[in-house]
PDB file of N, CA, C and O in Angstrom, chain B, residues numbered from 101:
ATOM      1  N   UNK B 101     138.987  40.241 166.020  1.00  0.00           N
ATOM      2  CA  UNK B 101     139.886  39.178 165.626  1.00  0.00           C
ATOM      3  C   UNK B 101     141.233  39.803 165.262  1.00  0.00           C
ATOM      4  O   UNK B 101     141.335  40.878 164.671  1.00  0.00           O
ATOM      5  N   UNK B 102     142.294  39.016 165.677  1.00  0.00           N
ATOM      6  CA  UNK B 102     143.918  39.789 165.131  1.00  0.00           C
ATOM      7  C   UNK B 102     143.739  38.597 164.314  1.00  0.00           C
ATOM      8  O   UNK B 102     142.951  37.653 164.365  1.00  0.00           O
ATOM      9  N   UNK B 103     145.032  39.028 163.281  1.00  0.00           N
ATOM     10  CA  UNK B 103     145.789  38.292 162.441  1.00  0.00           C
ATOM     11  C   UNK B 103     146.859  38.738 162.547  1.00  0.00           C
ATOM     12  O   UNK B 103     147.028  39.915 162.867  1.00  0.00           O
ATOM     13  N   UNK B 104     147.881  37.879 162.295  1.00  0.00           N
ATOM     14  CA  UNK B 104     149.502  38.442 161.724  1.00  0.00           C
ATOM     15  C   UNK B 104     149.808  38.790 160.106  1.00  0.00           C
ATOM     16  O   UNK B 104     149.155  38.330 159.168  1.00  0.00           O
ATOM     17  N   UNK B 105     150.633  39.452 160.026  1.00  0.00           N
ATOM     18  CA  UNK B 105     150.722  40.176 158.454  1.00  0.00           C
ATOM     19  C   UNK B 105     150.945  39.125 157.731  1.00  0.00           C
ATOM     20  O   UNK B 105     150.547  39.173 156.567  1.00  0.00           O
ATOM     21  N   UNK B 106     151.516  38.103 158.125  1.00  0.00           N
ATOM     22  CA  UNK B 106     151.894  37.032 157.136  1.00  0.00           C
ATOM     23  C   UNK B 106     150.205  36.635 156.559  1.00  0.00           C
ATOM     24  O   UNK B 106     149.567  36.812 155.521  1.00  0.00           O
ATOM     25  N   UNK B 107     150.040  36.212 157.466  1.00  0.00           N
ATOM     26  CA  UNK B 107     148.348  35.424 157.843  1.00  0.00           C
ATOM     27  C   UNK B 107     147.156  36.578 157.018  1.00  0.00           C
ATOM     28  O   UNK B 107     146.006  36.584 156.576  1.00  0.00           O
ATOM     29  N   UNK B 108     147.967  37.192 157.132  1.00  0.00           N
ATOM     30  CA  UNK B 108     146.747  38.950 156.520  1.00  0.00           C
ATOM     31  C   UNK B 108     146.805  38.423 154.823  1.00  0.00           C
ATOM     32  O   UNK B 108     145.801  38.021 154.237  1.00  0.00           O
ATOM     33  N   UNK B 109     148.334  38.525 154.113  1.00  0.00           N
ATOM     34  CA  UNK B 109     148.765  38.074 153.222  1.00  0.00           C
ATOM     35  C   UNK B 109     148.566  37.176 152.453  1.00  0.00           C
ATOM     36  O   UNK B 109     148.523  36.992 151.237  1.00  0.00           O
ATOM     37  N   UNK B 110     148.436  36.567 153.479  1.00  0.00           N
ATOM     38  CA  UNK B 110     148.117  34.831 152.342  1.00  0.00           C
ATOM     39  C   UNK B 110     146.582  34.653 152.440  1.00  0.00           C
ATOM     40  O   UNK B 110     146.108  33.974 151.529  1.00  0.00           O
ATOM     41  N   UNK B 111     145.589  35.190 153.488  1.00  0.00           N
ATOM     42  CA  UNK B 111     144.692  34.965 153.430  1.00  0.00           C
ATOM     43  C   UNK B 111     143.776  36.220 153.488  1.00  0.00           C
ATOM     44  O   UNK B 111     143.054  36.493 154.448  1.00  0.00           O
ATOM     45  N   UNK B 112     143.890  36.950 152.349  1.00  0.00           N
ATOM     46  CA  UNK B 112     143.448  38.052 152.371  1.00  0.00           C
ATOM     47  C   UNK B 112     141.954  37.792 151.594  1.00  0.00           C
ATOM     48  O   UNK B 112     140.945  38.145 152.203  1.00  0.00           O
ATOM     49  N   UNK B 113     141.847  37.305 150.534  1.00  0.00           N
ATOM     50  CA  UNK B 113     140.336  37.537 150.088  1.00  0.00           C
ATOM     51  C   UNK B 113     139.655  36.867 151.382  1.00  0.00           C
ATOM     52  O   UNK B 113     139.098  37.769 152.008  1.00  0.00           O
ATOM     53  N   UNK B 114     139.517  35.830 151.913  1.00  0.00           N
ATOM     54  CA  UNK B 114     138.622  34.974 152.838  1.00  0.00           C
ATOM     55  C   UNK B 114     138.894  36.030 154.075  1.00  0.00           C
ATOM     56  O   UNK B 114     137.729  36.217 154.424  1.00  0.00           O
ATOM     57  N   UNK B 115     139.520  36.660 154.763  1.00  0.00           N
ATOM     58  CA  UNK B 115     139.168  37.947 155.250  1.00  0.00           C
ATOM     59  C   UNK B 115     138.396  39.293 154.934  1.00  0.00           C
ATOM     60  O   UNK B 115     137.704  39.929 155.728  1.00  0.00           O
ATOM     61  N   UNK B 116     138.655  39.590 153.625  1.00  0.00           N
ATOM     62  CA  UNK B 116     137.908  40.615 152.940  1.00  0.00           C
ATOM     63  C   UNK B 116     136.279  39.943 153.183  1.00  0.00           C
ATOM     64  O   UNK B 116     135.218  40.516 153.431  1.00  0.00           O
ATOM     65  N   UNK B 117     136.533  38.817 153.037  1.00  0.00           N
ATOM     66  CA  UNK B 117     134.734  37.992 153.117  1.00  0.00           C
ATOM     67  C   UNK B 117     133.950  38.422 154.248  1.00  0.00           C
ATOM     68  O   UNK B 117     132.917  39.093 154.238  1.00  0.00           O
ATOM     69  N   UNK B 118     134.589  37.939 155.229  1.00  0.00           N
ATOM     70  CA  UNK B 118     134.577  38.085 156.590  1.00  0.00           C
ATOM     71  C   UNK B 118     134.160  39.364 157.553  1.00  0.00           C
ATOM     72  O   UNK B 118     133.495  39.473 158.584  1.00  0.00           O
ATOM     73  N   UNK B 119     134.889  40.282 156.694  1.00  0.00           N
ATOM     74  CA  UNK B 119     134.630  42.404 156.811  1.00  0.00           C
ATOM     75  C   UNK B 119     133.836  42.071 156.132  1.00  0.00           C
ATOM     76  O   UNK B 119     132.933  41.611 156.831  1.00  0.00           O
ATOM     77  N   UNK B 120     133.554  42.005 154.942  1.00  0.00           N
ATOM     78  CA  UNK B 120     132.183  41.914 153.922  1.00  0.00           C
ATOM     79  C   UNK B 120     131.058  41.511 155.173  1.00  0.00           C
ATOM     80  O   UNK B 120     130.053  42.194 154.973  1.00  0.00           O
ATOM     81  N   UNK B 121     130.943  40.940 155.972  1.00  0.00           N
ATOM     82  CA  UNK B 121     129.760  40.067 156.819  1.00  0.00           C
ATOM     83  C   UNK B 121     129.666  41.079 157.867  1.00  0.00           C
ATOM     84  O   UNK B 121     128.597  41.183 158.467  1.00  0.00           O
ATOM     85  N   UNK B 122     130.642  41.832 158.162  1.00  0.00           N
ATOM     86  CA  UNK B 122     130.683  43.464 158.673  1.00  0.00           C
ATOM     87  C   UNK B 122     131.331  43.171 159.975  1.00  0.00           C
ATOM     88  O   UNK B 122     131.272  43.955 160.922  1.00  0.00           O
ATOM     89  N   UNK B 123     132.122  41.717 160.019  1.00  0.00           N
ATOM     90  CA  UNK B 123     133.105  41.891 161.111  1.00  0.00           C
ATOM     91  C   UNK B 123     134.898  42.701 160.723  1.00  0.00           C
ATOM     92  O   UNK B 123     135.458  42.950 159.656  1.00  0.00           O
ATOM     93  N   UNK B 124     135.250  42.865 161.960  1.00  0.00           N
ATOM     94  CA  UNK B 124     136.356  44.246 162.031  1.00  0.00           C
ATOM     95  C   UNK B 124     137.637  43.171 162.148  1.00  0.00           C
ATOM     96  O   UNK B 124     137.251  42.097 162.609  1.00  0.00           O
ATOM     97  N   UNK B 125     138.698  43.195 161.920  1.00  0.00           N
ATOM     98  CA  UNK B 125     139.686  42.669 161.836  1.00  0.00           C
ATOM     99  C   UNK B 125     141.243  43.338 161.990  1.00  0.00           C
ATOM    100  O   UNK B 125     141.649  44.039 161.063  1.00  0.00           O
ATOM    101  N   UNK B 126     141.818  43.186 162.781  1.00  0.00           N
ATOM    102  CA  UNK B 126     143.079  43.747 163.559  1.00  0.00           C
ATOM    103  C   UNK B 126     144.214  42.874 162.797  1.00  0.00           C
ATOM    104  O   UNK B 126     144.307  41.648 162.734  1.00  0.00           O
ATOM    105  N   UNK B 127     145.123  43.967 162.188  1.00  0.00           N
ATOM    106  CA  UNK B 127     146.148  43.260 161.540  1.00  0.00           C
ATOM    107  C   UNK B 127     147.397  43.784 162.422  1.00  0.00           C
ATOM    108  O   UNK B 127     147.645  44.959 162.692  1.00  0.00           O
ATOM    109  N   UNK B 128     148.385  42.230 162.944  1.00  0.00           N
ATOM    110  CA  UNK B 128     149.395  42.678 163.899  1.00  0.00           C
ATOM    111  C   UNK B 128     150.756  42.494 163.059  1.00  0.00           C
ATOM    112  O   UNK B 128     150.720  41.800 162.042  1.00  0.00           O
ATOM    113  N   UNK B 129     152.130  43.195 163.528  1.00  0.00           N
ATOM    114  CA  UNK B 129     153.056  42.850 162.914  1.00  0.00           C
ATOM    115  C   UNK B 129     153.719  42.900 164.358  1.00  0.00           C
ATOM    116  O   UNK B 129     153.579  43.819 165.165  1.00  0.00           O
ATOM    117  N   UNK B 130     154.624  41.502 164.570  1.00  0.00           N
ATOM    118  CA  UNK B 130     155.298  41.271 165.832  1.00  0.00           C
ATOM    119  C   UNK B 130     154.616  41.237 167.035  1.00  0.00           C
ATOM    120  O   UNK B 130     155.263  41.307 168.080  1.00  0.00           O
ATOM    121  N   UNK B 131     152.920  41.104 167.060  1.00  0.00           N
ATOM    122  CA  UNK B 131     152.012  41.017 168.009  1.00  0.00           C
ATOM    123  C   UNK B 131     151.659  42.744 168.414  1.00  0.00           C
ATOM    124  O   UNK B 131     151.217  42.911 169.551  1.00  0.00           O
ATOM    125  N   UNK B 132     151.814  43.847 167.646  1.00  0.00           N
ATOM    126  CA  UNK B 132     151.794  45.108 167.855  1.00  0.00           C
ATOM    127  C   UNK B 132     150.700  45.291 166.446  1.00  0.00           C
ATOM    128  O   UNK B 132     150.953  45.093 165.258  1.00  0.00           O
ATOM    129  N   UNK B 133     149.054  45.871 167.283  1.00  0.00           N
ATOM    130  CA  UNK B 133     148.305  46.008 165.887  1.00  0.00           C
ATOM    131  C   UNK B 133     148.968  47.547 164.559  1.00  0.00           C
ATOM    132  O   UNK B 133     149.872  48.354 164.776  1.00  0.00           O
ATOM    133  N   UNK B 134     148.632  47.500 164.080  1.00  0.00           N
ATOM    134  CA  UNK B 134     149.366  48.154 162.415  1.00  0.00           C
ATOM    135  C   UNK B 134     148.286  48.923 161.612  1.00  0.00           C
ATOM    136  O   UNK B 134     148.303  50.000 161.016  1.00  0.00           O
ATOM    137  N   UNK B 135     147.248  47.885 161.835  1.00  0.00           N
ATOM    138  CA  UNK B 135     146.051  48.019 160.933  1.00  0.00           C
ATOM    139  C   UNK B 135     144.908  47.604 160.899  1.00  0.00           C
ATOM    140  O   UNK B 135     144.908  46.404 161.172  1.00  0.00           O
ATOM    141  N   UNK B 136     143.724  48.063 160.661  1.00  0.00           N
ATOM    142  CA  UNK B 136     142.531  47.659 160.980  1.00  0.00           C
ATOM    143  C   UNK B 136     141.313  47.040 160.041  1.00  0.00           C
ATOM    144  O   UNK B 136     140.338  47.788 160.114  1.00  0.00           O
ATOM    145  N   UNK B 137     141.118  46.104 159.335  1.00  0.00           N
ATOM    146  CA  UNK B 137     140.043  46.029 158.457  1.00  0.00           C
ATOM    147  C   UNK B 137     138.944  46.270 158.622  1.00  0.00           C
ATOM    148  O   UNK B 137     138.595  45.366 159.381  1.00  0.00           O
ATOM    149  N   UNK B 138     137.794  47.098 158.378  1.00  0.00           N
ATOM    150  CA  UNK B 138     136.405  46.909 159.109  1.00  0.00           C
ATOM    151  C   UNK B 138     135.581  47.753 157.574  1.00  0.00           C
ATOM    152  O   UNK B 138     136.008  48.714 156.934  1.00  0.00           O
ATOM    153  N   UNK B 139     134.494  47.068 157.395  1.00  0.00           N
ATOM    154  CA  UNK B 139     133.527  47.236 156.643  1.00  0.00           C
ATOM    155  C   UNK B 139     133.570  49.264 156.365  1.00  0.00           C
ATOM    156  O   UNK B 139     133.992  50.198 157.047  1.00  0.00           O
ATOM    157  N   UNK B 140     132.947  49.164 155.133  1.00  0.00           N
ATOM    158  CA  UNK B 140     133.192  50.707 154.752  1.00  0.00           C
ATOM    159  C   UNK B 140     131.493  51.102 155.211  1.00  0.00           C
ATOM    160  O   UNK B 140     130.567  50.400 154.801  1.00  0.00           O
ATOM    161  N   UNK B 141     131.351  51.849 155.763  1.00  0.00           N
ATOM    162  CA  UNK B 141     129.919  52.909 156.346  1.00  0.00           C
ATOM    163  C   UNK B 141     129.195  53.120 155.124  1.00  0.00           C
ATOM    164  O   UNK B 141     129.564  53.753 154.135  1.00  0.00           O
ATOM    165  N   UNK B 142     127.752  52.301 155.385  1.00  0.00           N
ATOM    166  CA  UNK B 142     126.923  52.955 153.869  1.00  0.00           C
ATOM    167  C   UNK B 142     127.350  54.397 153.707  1.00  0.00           C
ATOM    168  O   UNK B 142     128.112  54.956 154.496  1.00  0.00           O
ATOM    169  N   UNK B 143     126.749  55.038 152.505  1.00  0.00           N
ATOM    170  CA  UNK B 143     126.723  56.208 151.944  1.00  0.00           C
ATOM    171  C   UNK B 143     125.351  57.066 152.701  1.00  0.00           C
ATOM    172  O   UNK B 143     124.254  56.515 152.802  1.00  0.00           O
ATOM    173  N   UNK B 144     125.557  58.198 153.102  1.00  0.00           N
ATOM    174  CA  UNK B 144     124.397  58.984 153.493  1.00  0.00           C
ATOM    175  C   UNK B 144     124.070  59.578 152.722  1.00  0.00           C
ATOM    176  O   UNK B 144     124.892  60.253 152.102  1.00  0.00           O
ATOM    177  N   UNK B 145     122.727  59.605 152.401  1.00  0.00           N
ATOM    178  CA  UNK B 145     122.557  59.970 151.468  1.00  0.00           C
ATOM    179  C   UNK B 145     121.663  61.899 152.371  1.00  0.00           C
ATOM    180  O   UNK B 145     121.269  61.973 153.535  1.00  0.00           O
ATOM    181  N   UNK B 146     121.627  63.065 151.338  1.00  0.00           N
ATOM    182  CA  UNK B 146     121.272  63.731 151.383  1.00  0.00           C
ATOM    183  C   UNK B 146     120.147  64.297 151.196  1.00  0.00           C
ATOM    184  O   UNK B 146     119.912  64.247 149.988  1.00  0.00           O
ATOM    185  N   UNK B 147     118.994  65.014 151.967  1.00  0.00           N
ATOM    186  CA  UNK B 147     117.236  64.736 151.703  1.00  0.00           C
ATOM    187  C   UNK B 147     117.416  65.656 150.668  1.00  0.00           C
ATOM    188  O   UNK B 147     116.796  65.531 149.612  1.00  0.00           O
ATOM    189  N   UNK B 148     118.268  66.643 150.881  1.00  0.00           N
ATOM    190  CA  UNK B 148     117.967  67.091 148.943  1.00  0.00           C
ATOM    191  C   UNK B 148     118.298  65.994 147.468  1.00  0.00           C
ATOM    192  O   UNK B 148     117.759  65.969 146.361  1.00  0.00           O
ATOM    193  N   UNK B 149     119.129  65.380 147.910  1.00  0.00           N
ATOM    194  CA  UNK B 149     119.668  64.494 147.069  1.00  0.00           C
ATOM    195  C   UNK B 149     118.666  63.113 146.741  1.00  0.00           C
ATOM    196  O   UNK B 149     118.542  62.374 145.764  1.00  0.00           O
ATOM    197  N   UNK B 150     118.111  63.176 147.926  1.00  0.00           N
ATOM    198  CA  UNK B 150     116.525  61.868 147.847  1.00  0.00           C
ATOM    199  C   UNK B 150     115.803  62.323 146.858  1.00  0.00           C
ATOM    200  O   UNK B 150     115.478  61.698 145.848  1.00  0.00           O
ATOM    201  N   UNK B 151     115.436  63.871 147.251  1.00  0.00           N
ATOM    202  CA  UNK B 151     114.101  64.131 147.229  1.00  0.00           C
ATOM    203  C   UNK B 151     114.476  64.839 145.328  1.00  0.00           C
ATOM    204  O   UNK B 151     113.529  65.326 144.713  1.00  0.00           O
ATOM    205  N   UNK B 152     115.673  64.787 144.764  1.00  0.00           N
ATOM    206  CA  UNK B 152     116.415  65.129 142.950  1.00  0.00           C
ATOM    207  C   UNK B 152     115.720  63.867 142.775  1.00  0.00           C
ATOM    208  O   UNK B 152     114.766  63.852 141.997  1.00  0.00           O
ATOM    209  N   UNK B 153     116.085  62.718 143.434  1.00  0.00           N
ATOM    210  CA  UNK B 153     116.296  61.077 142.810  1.00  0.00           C
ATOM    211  C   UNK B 153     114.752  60.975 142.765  1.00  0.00           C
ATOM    212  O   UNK B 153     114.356  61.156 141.614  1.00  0.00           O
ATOM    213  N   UNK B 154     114.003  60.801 143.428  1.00  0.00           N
ATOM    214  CA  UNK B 154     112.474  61.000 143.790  1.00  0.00           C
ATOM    215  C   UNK B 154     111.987  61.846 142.313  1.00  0.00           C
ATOM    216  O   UNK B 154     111.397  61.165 141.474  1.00  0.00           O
ATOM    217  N   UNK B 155     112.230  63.258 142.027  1.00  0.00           N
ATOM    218  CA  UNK B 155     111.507  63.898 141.093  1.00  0.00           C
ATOM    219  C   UNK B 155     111.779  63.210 140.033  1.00  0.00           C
ATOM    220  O   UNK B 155     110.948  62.777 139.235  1.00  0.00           O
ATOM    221  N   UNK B 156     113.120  63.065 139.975  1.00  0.00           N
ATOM    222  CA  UNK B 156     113.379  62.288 138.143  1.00  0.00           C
ATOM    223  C   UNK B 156     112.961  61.106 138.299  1.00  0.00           C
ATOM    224  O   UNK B 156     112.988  60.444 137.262  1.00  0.00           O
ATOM    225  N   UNK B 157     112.532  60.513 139.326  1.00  0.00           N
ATOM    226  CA  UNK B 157     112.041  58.891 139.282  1.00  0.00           C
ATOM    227  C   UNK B 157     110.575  59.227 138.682  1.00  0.00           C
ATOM    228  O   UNK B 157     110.209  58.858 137.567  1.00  0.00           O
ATOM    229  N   UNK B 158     109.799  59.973 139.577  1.00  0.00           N
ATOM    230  CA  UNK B 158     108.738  60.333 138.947  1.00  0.00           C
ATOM    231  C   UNK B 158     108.361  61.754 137.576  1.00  0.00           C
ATOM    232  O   UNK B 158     107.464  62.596 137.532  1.00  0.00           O
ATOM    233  N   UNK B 159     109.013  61.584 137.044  1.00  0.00           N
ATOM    234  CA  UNK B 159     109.214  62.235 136.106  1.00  0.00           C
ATOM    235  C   UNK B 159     108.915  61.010 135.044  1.00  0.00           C
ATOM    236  O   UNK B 159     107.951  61.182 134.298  1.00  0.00           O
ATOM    237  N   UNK B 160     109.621  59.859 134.923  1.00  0.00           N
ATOM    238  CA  UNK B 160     109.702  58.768 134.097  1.00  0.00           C
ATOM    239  C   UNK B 160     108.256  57.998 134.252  1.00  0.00           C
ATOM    240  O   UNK B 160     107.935  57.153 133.416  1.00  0.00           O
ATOM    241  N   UNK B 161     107.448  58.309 135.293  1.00  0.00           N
ATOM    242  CA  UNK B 161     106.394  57.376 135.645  1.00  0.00           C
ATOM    243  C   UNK B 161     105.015  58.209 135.285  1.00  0.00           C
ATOM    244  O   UNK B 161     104.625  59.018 136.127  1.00  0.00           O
ATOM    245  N   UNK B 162     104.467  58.089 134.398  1.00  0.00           N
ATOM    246  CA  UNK B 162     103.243  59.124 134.123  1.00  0.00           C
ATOM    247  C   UNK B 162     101.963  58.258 134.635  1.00  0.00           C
ATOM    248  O   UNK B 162     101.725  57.182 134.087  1.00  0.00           O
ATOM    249  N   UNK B 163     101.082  58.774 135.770  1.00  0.00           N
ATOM    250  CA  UNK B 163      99.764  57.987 135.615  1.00  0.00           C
ATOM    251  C   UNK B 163      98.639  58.070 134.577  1.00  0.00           C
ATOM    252  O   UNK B 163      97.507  57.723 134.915  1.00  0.00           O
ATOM    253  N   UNK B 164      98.957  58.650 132.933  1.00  0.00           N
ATOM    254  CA  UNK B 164      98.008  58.761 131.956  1.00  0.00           C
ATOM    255  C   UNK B 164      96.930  59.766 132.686  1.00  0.00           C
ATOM    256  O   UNK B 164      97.066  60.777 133.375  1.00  0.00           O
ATOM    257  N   UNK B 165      95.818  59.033 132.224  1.00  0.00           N
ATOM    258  CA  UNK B 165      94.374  59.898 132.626  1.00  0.00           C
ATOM    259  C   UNK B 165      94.075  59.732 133.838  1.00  0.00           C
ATOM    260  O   UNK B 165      93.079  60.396 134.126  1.00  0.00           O
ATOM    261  N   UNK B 166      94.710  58.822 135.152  1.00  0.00           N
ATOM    262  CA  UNK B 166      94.295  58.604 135.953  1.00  0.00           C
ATOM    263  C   UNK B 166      94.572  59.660 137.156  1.00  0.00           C
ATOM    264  O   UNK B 166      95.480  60.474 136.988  1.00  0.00           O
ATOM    265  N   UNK B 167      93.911  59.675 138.221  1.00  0.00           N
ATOM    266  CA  UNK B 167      93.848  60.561 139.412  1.00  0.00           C
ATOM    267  C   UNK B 167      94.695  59.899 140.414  1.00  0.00           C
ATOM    268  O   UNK B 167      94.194  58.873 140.876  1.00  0.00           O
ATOM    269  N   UNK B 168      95.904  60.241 140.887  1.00  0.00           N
ATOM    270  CA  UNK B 168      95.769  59.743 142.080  1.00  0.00           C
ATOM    271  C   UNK B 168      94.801  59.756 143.740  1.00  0.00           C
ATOM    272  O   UNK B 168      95.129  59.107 144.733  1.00  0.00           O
ATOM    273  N   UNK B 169      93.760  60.550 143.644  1.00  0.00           N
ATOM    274  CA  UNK B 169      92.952  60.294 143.800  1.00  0.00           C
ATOM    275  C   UNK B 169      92.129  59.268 144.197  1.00  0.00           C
ATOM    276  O   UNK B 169      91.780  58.742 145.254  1.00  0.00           O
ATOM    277  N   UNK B 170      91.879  59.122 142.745  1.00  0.00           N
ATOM    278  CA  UNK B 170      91.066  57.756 142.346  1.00  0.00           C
ATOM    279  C   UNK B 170      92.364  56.515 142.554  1.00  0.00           C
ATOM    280  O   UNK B 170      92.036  55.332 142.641  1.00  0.00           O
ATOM    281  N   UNK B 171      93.288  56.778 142.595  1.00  0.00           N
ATOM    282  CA  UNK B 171      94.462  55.451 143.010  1.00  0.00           C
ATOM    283  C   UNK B 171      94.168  55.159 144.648  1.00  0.00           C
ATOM    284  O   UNK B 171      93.790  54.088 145.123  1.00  0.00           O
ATOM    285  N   UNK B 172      94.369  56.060 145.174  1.00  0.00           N
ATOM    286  CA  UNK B 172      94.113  55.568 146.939  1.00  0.00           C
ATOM    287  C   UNK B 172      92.787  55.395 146.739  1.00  0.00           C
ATOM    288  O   UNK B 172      92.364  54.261 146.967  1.00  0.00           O
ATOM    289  N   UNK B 173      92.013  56.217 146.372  1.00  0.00           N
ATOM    290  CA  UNK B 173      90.251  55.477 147.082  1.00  0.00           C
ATOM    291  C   UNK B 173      90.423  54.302 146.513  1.00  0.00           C
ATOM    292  O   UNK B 173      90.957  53.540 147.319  1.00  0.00           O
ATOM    293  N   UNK B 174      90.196  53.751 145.388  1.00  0.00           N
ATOM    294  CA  UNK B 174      90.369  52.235 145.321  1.00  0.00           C
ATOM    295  C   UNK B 174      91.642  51.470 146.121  1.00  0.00           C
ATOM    296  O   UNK B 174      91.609  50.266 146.374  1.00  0.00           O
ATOM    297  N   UNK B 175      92.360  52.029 146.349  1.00  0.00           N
ATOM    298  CA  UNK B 175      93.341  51.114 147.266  1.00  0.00           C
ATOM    299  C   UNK B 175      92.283  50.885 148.732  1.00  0.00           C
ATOM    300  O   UNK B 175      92.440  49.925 149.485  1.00  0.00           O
ATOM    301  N   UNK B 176      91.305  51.864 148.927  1.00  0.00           N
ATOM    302  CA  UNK B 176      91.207  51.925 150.102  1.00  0.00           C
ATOM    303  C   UNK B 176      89.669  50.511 150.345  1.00  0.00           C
ATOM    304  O   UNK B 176      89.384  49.810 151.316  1.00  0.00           O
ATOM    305  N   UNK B 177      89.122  50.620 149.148  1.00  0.00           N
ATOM    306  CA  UNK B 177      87.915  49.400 149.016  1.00  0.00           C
ATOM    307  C   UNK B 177      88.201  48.126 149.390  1.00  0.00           C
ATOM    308  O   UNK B 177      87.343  47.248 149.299  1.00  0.00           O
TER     309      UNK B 177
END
């Protein structure tokens, strides 16, 4: 989609919406594009950086006396 800068201007949040929905948007000045709106690229995340988030997640989660073990075989009944 183009827009003109005026049009960019006045209707900028309800465009921002629009990239939000992860469409790309061409901003023209004098019918010559200028600028481009388009959604920002999730974050990649890093398998060392998973696998920090992962230990301290389970760090907070204690199974008491139980086995995991004994957690899957009964999952498995």
């Amino acid at each position: 989609m183009d827009v003109g800068a005026y049009e960019a201007k006045t209707h900028l949040p309800r465009l921002l919406a629009r990239v939000a929905r992860g469409e790309r948007i061409t901003i023209t000045k004098h019918g010559v594009p200028v600028a481009v709106l388009a959604p920002v690229a999730p974050e990649k995340r890093s398998v060392g950086r998973t696998a920090e988030a992962l230990k301290a997640w389970r760090r907070g989660h204690v199974l008491g006396d139980l086995a995991l073990r004994d957690l899957i075989a009964e999952g498995r009944r």
